[in-house]
N, C-alpha and C positions, 0 to 999 in steps of 0.2 A: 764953528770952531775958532778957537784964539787964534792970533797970527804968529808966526814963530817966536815973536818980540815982545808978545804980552806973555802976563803969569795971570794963570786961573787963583781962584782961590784953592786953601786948602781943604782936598776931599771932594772937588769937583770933578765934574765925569764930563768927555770931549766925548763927540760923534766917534772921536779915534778908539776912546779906550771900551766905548758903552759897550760896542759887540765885545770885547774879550770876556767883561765883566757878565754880561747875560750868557755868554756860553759855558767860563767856569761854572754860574749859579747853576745853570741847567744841567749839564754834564755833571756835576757834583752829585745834584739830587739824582739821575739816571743812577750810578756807582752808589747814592747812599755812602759817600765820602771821597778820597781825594779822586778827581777823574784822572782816564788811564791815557795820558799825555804821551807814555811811553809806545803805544799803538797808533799815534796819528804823524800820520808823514804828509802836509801840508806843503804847497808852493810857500818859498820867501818870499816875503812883503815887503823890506824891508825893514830899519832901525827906526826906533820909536825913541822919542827923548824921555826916557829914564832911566834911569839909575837907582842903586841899592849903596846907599853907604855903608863906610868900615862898621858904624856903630848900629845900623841895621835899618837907617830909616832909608825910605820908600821915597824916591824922587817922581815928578812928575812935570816937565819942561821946565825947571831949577826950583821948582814947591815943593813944599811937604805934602804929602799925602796924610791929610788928618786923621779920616775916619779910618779905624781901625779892620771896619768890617771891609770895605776898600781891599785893603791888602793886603788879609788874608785870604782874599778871593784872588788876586792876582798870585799868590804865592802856589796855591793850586795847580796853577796850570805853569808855573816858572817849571824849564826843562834846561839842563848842562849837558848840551852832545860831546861826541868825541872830539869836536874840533875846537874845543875849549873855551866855546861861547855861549853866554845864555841867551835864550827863547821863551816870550811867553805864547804857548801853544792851543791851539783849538781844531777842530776837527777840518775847519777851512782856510787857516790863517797862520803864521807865523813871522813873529816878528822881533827884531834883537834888541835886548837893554846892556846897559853896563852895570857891571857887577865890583865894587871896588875891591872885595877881598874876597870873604864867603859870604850866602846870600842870605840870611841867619843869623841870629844872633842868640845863643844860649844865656839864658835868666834865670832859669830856676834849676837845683840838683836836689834830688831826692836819694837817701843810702837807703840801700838794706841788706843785711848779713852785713859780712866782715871779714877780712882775710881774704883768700883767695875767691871764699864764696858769695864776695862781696857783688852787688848789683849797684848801680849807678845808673840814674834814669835823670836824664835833660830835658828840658822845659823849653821852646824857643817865644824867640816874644810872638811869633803868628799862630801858636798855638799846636806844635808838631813835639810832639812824645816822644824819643828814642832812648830806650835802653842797650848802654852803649856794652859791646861783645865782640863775635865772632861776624857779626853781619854789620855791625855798626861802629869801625874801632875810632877810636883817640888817639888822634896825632896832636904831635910838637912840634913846633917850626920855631929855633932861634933865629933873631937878626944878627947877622953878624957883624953889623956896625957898631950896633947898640945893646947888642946881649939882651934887649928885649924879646919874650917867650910870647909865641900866639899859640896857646891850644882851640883843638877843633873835634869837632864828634860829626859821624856821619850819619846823617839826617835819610835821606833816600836818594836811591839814583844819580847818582856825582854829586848828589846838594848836601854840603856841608854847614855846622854851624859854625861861629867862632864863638868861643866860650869866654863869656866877660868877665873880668876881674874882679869882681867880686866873686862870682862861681869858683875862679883859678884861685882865689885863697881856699876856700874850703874846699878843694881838687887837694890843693896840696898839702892841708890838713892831714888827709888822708893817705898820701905818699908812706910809702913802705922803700927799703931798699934791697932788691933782691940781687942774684946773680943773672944775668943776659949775655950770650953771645961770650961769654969768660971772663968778662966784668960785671964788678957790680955798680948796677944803677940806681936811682930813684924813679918809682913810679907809681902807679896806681893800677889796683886787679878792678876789673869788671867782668862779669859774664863768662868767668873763667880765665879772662887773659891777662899779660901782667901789659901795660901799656909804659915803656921809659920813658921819660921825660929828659933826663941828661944824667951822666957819668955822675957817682954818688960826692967824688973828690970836687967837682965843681958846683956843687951846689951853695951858692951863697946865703940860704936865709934857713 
């Protein structure tokens, strides 16, 4: 294995990460898709030097993680417990990464219908589907320093995307203004729900 001081290349596999990645592969194929991370309560091992940037890439002791196939295997077994931390999990192991924002990154939006009976289905770059509703809703989070908007659609299990700008213009293509809560807001229907996004009076663009 590297020393803490050296960088592997990118898409290289350490003795550290090999068992995560042969047990996602295995467990995966056992489930015949994502394994059920949410049933294994493993001893802590330990924090593993990686990280998930805001823009979705896959750290690996300060590299990119190249191969794509890499980390979507890792994303499998990625678990958000209650205490606000992530875990990549396996049937014997757990162990913590850092998460800069959400752990996801939304890329593609598919519509269909319109109005209220409108559907909206999210694409993330590791290959995770969700059409966003009553199980999967779309949050807004302004900064308040900066009045910059991060939307987010939920993925599975605490794991959230964030939905990139590109996406968030055709999101807000879509934008309707209804009534909420006694105001009316701007937002978007999926799956039934009407999702705000902010007060119709402030909306800038």
């Amino acid at each position: 294995m590297a020393s803490p001081t050296q960088k592997q290349p990118a898409g290289a596999k350490s003795a550290e990460t090999a068992g995560l990645l042969s047990a996602a592969e295995s467990e995966g194929k056992k489930a015949r898709g994502l394994p059920p991370v949410h049933l294994w309560n493993p001893e802590f091992c330990g924090d593993l030097d990686m990280r998930i940037a805001r823009d979705g890439t896959w750290f690996y002791m300060g590299t990119p993680i190249g191969r794509e196939r890499l980390v979507r295997l890792f994303s499998t077994i990625l678990r958000h417990d209650e205490d606000g931390k992530y875990y990549l999990v396996t049937p014997v192991e757990k162990v913590g990464i850092k998460v800069e924002d959400a752990p996801f990154l939304a890329v593609a939006m598919t519509v269909k219908g319109e109005g209220t009976a409108q559907q909206l289905t999210f694409t993330t770059s590791v290959g995770d589907s969700t059409v966003a509703g009553p199980d999967h809703p779309i949050r807004f989070v302004v900064d308040e320093a900066t009045g910059e908007p991060s939307p987010y659609v939920h993925v599975r299990a605490r794991l959230e995307a964030l939905i990139n700008r590109a996406v968030f213009y055709d999101l807000v293509e879509l934008g309707t203004e209804e009534m909420h809560e006694g105001r009316k807001w701007f937002g978007v229907w999926s799956g039934g729900v009407f999702y705000p996004f902010m007060p119709a009076e402030e909306m800038a663009f």
